[in-house]
ROSE-4610 file (N, C-alpha, C; in Angstrom, 1 decimal, always signed):
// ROSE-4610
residu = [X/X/X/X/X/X/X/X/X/X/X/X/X/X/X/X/X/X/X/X/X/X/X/X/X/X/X/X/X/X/X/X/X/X/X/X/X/X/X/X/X/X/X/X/X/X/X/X/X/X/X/X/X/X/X/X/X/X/X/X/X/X/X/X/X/X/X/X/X/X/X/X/X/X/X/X/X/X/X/X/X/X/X/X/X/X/X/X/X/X/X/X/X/X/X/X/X/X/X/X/X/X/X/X/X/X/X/X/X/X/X/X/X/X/X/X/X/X/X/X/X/X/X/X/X/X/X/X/X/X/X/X/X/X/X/X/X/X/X/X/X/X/X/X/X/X/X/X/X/X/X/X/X/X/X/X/X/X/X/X/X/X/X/X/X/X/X/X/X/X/X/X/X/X/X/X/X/X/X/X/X/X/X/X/X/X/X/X/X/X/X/X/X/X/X/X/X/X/X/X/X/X/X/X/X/X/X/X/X/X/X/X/X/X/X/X/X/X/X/X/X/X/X/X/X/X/X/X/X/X/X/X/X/X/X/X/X/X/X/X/X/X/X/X/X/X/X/X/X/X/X/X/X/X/X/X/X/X/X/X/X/X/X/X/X/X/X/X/X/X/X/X/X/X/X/X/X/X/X/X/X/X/X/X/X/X/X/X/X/X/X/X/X/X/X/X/X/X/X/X/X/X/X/X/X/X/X/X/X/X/X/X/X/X/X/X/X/X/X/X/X/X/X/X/X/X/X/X/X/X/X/X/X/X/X/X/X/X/X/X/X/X/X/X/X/X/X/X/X/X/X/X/X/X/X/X/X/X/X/X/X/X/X/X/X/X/X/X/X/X/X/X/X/X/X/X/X/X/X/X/X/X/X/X/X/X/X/X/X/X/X/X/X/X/X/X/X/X/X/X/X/X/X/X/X/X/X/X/X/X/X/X/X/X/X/X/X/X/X/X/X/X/X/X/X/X]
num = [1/1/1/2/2/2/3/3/3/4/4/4/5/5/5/6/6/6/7/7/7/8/8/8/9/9/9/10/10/10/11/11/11/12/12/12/13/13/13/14/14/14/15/15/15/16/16/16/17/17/17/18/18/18/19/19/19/20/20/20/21/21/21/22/22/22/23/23/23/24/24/24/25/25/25/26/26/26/27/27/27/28/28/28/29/29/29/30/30/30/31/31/31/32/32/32/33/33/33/34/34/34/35/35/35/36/36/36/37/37/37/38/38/38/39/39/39/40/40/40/41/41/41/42/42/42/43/43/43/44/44/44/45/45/45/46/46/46/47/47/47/48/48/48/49/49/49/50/50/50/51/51/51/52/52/52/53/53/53/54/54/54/55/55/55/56/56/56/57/57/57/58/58/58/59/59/59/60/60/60/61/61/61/62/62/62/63/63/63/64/64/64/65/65/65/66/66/66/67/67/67/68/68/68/69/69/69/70/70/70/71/71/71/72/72/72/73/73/73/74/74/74/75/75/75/76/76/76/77/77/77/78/78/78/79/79/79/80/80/80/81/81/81/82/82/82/83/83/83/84/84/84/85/85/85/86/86/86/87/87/87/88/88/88/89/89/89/90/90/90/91/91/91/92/92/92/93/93/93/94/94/94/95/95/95/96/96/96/97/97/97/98/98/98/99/99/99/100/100/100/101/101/101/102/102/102/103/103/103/104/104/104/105/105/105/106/106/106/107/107/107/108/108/108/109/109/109/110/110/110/111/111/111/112/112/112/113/113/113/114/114/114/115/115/115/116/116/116/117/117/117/118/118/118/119/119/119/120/120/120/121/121/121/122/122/122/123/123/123/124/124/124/125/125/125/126/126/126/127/127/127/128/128/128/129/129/129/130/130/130/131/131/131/132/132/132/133/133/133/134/134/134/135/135/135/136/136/136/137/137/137/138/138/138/139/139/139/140/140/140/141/141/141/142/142/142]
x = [+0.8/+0.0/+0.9/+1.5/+3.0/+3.9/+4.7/+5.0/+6.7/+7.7/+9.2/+9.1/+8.9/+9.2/+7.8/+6.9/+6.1/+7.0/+7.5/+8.3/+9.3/+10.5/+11.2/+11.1/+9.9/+9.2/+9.3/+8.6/+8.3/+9.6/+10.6/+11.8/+12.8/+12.2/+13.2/+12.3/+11.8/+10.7/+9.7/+9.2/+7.8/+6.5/+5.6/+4.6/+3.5/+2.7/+1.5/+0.4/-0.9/-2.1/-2.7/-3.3/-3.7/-5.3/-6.7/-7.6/-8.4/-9.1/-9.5/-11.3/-12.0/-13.6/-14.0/-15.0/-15.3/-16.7/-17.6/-18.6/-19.9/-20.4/-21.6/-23.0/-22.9/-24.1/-25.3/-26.4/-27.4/-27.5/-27.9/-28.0/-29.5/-29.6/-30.9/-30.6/-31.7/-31.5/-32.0/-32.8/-34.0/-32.8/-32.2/-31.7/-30.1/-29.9/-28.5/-28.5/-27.2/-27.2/-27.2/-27.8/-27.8/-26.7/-26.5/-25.5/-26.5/-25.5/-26.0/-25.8/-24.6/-23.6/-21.7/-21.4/-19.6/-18.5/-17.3/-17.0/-15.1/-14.6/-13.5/-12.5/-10.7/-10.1/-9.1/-8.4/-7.0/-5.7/-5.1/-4.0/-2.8/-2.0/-0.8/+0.9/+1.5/+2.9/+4.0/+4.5/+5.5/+7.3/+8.4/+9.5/+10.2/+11.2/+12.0/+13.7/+14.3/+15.0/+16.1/+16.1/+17.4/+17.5/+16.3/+16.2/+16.2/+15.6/+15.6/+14.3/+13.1/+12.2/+10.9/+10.3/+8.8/+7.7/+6.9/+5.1/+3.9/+2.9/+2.1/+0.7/+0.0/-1.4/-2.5/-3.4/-4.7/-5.8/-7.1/-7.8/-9.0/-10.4/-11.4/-12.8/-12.9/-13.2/-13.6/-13.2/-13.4/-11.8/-11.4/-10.3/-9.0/-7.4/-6.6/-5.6/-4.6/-4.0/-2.7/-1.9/-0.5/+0.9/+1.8/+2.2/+3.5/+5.0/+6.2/+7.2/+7.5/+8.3/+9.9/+10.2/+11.8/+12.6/+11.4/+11.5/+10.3/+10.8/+10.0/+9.1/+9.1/+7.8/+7.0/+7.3/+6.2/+5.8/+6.1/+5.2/+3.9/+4.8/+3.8/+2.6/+3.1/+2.1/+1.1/+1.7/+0.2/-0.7/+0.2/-0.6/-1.7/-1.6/-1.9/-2.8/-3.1/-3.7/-5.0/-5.7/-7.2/-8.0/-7.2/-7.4/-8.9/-9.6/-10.9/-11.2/-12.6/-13.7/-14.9/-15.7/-17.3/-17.7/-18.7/-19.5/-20.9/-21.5/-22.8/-23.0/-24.1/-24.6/-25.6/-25.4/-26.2/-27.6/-28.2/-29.2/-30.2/-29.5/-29.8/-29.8/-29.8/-29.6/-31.3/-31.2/-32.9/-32.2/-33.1/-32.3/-32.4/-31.6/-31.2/-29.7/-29.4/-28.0/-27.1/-26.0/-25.1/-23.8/-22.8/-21.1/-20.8/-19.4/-18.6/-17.4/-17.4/-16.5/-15.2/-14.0/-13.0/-12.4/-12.3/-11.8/-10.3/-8.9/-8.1/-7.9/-7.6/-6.7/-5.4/-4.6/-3.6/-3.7/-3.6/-3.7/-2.2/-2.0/-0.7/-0.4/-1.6/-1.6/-3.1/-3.3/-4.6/-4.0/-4.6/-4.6/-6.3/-6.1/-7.5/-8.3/-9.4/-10.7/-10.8/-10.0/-10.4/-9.2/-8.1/-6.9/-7.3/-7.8/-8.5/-9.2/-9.7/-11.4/-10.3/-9.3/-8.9/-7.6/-7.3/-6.3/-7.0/-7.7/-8.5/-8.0/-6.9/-5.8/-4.9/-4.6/-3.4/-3.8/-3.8/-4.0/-3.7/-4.7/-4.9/-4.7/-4.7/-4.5/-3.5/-3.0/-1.0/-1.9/-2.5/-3.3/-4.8/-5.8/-7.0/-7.1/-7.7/-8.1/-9.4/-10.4/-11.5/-11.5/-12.2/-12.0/-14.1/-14.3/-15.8/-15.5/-16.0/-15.9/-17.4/-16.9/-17.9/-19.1/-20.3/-21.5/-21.9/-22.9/-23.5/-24.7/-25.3/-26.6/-26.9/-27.6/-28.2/-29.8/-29.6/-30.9/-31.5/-32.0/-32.6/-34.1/-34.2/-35.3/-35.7/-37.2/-37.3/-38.6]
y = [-1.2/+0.0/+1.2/+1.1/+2.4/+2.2/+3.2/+3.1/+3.6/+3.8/+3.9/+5.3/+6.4/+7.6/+8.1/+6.9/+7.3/+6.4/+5.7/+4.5/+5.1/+6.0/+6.8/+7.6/+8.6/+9.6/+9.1/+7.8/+7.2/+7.5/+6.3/+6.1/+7.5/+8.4/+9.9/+10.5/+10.1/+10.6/+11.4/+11.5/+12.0/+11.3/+11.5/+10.8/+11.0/+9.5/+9.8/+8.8/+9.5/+9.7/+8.5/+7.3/+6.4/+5.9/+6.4/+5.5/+5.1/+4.6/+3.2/+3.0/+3.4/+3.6/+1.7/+1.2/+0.0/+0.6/+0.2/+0.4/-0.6/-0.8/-2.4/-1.3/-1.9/-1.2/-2.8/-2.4/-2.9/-2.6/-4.0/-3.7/-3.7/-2.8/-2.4/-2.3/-2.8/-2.9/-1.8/-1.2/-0.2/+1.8/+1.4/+2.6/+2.2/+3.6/+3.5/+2.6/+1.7/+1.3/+2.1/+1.0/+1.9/+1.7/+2.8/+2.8/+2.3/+1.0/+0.7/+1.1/+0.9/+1.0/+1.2/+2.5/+2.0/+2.4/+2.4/+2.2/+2.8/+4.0/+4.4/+4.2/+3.5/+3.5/+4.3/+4.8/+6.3/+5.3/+5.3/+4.7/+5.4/+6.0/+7.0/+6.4/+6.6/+5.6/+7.0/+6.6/+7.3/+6.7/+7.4/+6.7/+8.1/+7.4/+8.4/+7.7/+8.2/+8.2/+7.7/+8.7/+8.9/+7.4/+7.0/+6.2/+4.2/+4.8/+3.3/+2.9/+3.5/+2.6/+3.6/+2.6/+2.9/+3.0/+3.4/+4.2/+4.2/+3.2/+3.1/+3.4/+3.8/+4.3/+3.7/+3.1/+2.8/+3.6/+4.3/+4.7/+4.8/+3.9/+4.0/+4.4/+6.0/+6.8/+6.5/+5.3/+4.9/+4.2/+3.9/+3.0/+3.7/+3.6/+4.2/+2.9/+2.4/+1.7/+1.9/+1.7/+2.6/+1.4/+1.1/+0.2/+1.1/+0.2/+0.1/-0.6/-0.4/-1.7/-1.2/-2.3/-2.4/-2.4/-3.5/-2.9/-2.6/-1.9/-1.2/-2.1/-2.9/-4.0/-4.6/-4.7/-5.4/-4.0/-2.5/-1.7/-1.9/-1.9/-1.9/-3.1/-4.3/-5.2/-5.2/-4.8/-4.7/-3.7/-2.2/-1.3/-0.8/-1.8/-2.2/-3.2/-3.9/-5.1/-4.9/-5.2/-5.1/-6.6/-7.0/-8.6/-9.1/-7.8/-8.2/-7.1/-6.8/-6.2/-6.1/-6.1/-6.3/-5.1/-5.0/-3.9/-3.9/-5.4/-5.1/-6.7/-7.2/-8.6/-9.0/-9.8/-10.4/-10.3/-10.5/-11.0/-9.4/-8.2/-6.9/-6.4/-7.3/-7.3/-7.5/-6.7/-7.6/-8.6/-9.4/-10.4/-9.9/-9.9/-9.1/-9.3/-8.8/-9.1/-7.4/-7.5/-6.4/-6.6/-5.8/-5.9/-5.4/-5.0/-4.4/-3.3/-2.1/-1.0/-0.6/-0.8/-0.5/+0.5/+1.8/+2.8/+2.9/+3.4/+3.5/+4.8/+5.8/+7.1/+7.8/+8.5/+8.7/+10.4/+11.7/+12.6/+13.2/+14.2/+15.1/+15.7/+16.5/+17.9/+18.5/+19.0/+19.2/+20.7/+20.9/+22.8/+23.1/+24.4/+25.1/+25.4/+24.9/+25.2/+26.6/+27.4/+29.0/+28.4/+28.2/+28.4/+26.9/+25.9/+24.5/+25.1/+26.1/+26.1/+27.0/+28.1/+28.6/+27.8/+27.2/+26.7/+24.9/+25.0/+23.4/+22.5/+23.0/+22.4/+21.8/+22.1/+21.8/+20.2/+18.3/+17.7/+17.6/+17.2/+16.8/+15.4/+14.3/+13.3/+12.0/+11.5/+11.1/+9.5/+9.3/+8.2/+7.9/+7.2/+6.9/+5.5/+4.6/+3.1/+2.9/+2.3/+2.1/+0.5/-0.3/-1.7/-2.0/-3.1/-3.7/-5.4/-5.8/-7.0/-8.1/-8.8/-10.1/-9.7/-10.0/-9.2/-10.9/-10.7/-11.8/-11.6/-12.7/-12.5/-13.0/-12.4/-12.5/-13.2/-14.4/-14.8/-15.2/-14.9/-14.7/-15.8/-16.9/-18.0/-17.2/-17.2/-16.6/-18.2]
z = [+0.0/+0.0/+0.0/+1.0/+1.0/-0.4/-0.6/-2.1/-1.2/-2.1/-1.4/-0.9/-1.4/-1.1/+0.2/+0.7/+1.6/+3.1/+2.3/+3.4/+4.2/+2.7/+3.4/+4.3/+3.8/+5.0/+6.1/+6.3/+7.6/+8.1/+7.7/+8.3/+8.6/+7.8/+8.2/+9.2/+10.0/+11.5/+10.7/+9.4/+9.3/+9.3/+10.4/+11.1/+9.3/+9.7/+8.3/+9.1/+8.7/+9.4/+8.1/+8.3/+7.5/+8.3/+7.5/+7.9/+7.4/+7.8/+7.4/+7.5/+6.3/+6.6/+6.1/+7.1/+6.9/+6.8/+5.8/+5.9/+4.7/+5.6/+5.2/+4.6/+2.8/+2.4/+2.1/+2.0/+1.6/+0.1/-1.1/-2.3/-2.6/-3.7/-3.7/-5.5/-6.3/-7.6/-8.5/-8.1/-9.0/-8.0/-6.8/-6.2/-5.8/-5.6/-5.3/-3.9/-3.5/-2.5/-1.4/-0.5/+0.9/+1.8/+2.7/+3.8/+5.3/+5.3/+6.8/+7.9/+8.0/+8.7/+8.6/+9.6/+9.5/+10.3/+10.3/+11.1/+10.4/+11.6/+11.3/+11.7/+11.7/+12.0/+11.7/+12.7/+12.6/+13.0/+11.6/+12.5/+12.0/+13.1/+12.6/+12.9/+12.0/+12.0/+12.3/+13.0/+13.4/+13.5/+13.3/+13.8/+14.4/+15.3/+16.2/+15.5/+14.4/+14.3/+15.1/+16.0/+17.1/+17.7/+18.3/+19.3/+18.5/+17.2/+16.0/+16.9/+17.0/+17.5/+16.5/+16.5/+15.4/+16.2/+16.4/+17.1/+16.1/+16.7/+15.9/+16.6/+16.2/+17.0/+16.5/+17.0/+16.8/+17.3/+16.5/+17.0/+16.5/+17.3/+16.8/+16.9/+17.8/+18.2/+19.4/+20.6/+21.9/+22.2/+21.5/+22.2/+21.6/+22.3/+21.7/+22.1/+20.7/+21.2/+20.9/+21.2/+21.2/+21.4/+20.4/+20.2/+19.9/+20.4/+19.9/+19.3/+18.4/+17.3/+17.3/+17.3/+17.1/+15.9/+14.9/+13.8/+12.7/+11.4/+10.9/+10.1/+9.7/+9.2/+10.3/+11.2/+12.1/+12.5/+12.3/+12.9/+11.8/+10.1/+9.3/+9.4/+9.6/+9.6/+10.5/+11.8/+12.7/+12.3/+11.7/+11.6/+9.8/+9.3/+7.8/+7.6/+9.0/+8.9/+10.4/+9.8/+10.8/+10.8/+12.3/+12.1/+13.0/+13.9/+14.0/+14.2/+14.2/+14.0/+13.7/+14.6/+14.7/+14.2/+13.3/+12.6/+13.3/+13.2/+14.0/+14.1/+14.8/+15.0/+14.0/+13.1/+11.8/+12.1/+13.1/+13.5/+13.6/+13.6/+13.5/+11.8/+11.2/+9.7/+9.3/+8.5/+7.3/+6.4/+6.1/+5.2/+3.6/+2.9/+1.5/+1.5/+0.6/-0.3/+0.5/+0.6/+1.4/+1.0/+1.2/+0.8/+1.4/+1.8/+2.8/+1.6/+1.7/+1.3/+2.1/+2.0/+2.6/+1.9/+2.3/+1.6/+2.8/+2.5/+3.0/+2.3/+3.3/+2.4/+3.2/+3.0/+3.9/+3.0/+4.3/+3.7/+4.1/+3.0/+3.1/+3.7/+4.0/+5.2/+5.3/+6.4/+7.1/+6.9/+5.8/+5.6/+6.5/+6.6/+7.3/+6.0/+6.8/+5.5/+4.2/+4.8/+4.2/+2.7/+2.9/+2.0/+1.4/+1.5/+1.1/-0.4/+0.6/-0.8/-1.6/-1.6/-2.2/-3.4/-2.9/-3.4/-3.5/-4.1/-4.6/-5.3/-6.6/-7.4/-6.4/-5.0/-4.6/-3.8/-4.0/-3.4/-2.3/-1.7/+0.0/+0.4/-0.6/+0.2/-0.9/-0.1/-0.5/-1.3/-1.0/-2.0/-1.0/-2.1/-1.7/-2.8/-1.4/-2.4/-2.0/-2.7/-2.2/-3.0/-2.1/-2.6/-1.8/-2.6/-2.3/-2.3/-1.6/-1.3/-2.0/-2.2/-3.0/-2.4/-2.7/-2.1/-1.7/-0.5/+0.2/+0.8/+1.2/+1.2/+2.7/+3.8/+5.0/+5.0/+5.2/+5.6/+7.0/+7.7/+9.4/+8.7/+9.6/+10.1/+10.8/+11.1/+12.4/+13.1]
C-alpha cells in the first residue's frame, strides 16, 4: 500500500495519518445502494529516528491503542492489517443481499478550510483506495 518515497518519510521521522472507513451497504436494484452502517479507524505511524524505534497508533473513536516496534515491518504489519472487527450482529440485519467497502486514504496535510477552498488544485490526500468486497446474502429463520 506504501509506495518507497512514503516509506522513506516514515523512516526519516515523518509521522503519516492512514484511515481506514469499513462500511456495510445494503443492495438495492431499481436505487442507489444503501449505507447501513460503518465504522473508522486512525492509525498514525510514526519513527524516532534517534532512538531506531517505530510508534504506531490505533484509534477507533473509543479505544486508543498505542504500540512500539523495534522494527519497521512489524510496525507496518500490525498497523496495515485489521485482524478483527465487529461492525454489527447479523441477527440486527434484514435479510437481502449487502457488501462491505473498505476505503483507505492517507492525507498530506490538514490545511485550514479558508486556504483549502482557495487553493482546490493543490492535493490533499498522499493516496485513496477504495475496494468492495464479493456481495453476500443474510438470511434470518425466524
Amino acid at each position: 500500500m506504501l509506495d518507497e518515497n512514503q516509506i522513506q518519510d516514515l523512516k526519516n521521522g515523518m509521522a503519516k495519518d492512514i484511515t481506514f472507513h469499513i462500511d456495510l451497504f445494503r443492495i438495492w436494484k431499481m436505487w442507489p445502494d444503501e449505507f447501513v452502517l460503518g465504522k473508522t479507524l486512525l492509525k498514525t505511524l510514526k519513527c524516532d529516528p534517534v532512538k531506531k524505534e517505530y510508534i504506531a497508533t490505533s484509534f477507533d473513536g473509543m479505544l486508543l491503542i498505542e504500540k512500539r516496534f523495534h522494527e519497521f515491518d512489524a510496525m507496518l504489519k500490525w498497523s496495515l492489517n485489521i485482524t478483527e472487527l465487529k461492525l454489527t450482529n447479523v441477527k440486527e440485519l434484514e435479510t437481502d443481499n449487502y457488501f462491505v467497502r473498505i476505503t483507505v486514504e492517507s492525507r498530506l496535510r490538514r490545511l485550514p478550510s479558508v486556504i483549502s477552498y482557495l487553493f482546490f488544485f493543490v492535493p490533499e490526500k498522499e493516496f485513496n483506495i477504495i475496494k468492495d468486497s464479493p456481495r453476500f446474502q443474510v438470511r434470518l429463520s425466524k
